[in-house]
N, C-alpha and C positions, 0 to 999 in steps of 0.2 A: 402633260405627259402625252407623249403620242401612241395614236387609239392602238397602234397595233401590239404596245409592249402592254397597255392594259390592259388590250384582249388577250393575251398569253396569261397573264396574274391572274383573271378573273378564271381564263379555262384550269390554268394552273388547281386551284381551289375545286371544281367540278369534280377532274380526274383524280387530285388526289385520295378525294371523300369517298369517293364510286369505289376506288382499287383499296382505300384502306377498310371500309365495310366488306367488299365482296371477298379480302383474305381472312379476315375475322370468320364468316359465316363458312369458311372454309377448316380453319386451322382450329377452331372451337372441338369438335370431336375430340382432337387429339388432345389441345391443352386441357378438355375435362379428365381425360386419362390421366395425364402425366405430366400434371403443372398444378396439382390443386394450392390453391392456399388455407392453410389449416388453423382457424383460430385458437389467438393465445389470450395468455392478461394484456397483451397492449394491443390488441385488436380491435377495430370495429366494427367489424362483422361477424357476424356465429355462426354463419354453419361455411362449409368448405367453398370456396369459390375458384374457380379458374384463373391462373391469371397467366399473363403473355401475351395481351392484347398490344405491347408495345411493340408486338413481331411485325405485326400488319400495320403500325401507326408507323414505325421506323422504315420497312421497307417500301411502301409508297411515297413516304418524304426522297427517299433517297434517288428509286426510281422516275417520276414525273419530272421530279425537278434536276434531275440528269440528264434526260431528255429531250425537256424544256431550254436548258441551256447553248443547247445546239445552235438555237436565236441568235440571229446577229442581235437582237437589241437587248439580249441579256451581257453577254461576255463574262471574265473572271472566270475564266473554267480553270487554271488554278489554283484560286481558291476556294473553290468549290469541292476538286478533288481533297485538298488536307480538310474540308470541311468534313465530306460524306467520308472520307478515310476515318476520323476519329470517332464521327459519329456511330459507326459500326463496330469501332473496338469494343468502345462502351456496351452497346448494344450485345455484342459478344460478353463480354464480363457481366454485365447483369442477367445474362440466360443464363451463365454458369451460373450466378449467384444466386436465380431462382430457384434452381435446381440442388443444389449444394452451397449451403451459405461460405462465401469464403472470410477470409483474413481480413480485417478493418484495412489493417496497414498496406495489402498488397492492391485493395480497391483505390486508396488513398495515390498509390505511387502509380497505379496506373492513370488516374485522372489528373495526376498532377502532371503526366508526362505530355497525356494528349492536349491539354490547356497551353502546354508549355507550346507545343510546336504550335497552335494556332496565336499565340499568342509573340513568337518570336519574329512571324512573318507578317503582322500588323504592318500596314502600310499609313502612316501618318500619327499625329498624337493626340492624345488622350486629353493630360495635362500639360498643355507647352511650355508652362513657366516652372517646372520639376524635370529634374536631372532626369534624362532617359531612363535611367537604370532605375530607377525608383518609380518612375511611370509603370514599368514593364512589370516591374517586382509586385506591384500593388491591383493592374492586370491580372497577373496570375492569381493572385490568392484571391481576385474576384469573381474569378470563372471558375474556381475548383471548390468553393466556397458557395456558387450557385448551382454546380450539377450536382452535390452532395444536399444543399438544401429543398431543391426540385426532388429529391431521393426522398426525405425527409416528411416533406408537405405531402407526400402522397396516400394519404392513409384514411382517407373518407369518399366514398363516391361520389363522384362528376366534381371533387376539389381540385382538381387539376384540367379538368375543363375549364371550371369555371374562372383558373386561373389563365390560362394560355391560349382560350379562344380568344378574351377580349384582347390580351397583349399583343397577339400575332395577328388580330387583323386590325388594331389599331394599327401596328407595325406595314400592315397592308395599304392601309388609309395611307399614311404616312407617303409609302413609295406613290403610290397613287399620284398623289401632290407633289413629287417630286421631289421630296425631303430624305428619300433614303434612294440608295444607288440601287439599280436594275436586280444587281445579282441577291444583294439581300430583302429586297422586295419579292426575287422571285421563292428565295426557301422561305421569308414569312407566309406569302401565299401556299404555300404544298407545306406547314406545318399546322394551321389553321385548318387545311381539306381535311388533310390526316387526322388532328381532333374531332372533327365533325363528324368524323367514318367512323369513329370510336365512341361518341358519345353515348346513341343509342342503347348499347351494349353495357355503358356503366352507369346509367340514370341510376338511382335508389327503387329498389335494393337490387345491387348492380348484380347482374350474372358473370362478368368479367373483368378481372382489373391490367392495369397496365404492366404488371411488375415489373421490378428493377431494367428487366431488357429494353421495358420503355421510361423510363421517370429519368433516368442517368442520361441519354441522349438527346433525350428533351431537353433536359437543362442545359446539356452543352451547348446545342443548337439555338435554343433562346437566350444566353450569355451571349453567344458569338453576335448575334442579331442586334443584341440592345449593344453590343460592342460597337458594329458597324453603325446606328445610329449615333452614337457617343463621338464618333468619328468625322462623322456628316453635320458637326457641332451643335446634335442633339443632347449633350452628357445633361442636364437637366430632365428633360423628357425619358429618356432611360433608365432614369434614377426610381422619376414616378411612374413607368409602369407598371414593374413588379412589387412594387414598394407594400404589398399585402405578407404576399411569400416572404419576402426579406427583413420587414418588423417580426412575423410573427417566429419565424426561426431564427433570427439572431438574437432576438428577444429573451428566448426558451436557451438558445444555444451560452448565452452568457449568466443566466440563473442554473442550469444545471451547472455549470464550470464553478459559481459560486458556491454552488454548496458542495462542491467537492466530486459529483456524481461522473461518474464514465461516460463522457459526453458522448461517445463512440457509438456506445451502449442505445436499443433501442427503447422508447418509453412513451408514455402517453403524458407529458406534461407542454403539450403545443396548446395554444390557445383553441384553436380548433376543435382539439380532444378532448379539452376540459369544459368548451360549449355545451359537446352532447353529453358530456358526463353528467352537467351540470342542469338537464332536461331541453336542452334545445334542439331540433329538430334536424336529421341530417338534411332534409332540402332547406329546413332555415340557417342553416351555417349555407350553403352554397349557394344560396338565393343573393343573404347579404355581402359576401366576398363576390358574386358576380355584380351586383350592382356598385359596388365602393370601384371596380375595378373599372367599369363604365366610366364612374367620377373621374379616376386618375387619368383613365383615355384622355377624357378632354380636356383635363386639365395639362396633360402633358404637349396635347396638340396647339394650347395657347401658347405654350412657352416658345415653340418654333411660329407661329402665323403671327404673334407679335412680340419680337423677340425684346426685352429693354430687363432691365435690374429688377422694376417693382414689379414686372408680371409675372419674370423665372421665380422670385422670391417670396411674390404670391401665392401662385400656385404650390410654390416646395411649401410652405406654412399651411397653405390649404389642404395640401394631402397627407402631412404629416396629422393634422388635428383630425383628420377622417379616419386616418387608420389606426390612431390613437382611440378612437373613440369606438372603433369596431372592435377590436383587442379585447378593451373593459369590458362593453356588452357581452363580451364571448367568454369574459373570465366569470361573469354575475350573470350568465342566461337565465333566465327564466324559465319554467318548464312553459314548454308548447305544444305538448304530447309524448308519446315515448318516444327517442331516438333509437334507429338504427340505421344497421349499413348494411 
């Protein structure tokens, strides 16, 4: 890679983390007024917490790496604009929905709309040997299906750190090495800063969370990402690196449908929820999903440095039996002290 687009990635990540902290330490007065989160039965935390921390994580993504783009050595500035265009709708629909929860089905039709349009302007394919149409079809319900489960997984502090820091600078690594294109190397680097400005702030026991205005745009942004890797004929490596979030909520997501439950409906039967239910420590649930996540980094970074059958389908066995195996531990925890959040 040439030093100068890496120097951009690496400041990339600086500026991010700087401007996503310094609006937190700004916009915090307010969100303790008028954004509290008020624990219920399917809460993790007990007393009132602020959340809207994803004001400051979403509009440093959007600005830095807006800016950033100016770069001759970035380019793709329209797909940058449907990028940071959806990003914000989102972002808009989950302020409202922090503040007044709205409609299942009108959250539903909006993110199905926004995935739709990033999704219809995909440049290249997915699956080459499946009818377009069925590529595209299967697209969509995987991008709307990840910003609603990014929605879902967010319900323990620094769980969604510990999920999207290692993803998006793996995803960084990745551009680094040349394996993913300029532009999406440059929003993995300024969603990685963005986490890092945020982190702080939600360690246990968190002062602040991201709400809805940040977990919905996240996940757009990190589907799009592992899309554009999937593209760059990483779909293997893409697979494993979210592959925590996406066992443990498709997992939940097909047991509540079995037993008939309002899968819509919010509840604590994630594996995650049932760790700390089950006396396990909120830094030891986020301890062990940040290191399984580490695993799949490199294992997903095999599959692209030496690319052949038995090492894609090593790795997929290898990270399926890890996440399998962090599941269980998280359905049989052990106590490790009291959890909270």
């Amino acid at each position: 890679m040439p030093s100068a687009l890496a120097t951009i990635l690496l400041l990339a990540v600086l500026l991010t983390a700087a401007l996503s902290a310094g609006l937190i330490l700004r916009l915090r007065p307010a969100l303790q007024r008028y954004a509290l989160a008020r624990p219920n039965a399917r809460s993790s935390h007990t007393v009132p917490t602020p959340q809207g921390g994803g004001i400051a994580v979403v509009t440093a993504l959007v600005t830095i790496s807006g800016l950033l783009i100016a770069a001759p050595e970035i380019g793709g500035r329209p797909d940058w604009v449907r990028l940071a265009s959806g990003t914000l709708v989102l972002a808009l629909l989950g302020a409202v929905d922090d503040l007044r929860p709205l409609p299942a089905a009108l959250r539903l039709a909006v993110a199905v709309g926004v995935v739709g349009v990033l999704v219809w302007q995909l440049d290249g394919r997915l699956l080459p040997g499946a009818p377009l149409w069925l590529e595209r079809g299967l697209a969509l319900l995987a991008g709307v299906w990840f910003v609603n489960l990014t929605n879902f997984m967010d319900g323990l502090d620094w769980l969604t750190v510990a999920e999207i820091v290692p993803v998006s600078g793996a995803l960084l690594g990745l551009g680094l090495a040349g394996y993913l294109p300029p532009l999406p190397a440059l929003v993995a680097s300024c969603l990685l800063g963005a986490m890092l400005g945020f982190a702080p702030f939600n360690r246990p026991v968190a002062n602040l969370f991201l709400g809805d205005v940040g977990s919905l745009p996240i996940g757009l942004v990190t589907a799009w990402l592992l899309c554009q890797l999937a593209l760059a004929g990483g779909l293997a490596a893409a697979l494993l690196l979210p592959l925590v979030y996406l066992a443990d909520a498709s997992l939940t997501l097909a047991a509540r449908a079995a037993r008939g439950e309002r899968v819509w409906e919010a509840h604590r039967g994630h594996y995650y929820q049932r760790a700390t239910d089950n006396g396990l420590t909120v830094s030891g649930v986020v301890a062990r999903v940040f290191a399984v996540n580490l695993v799949l980094a490199g294992l997903a970074a095999a599959t692209l440095f030496w690319p052949s059958w038995p090492v894609t389908l090593g790795a997929l066995a290898a990270g399926l039996a890890l996440v399998a195996a962090l599941l269980r531990r998280f359905a049989r925890a052990p106590a490790e002290g009291v959890a909270h959040s």
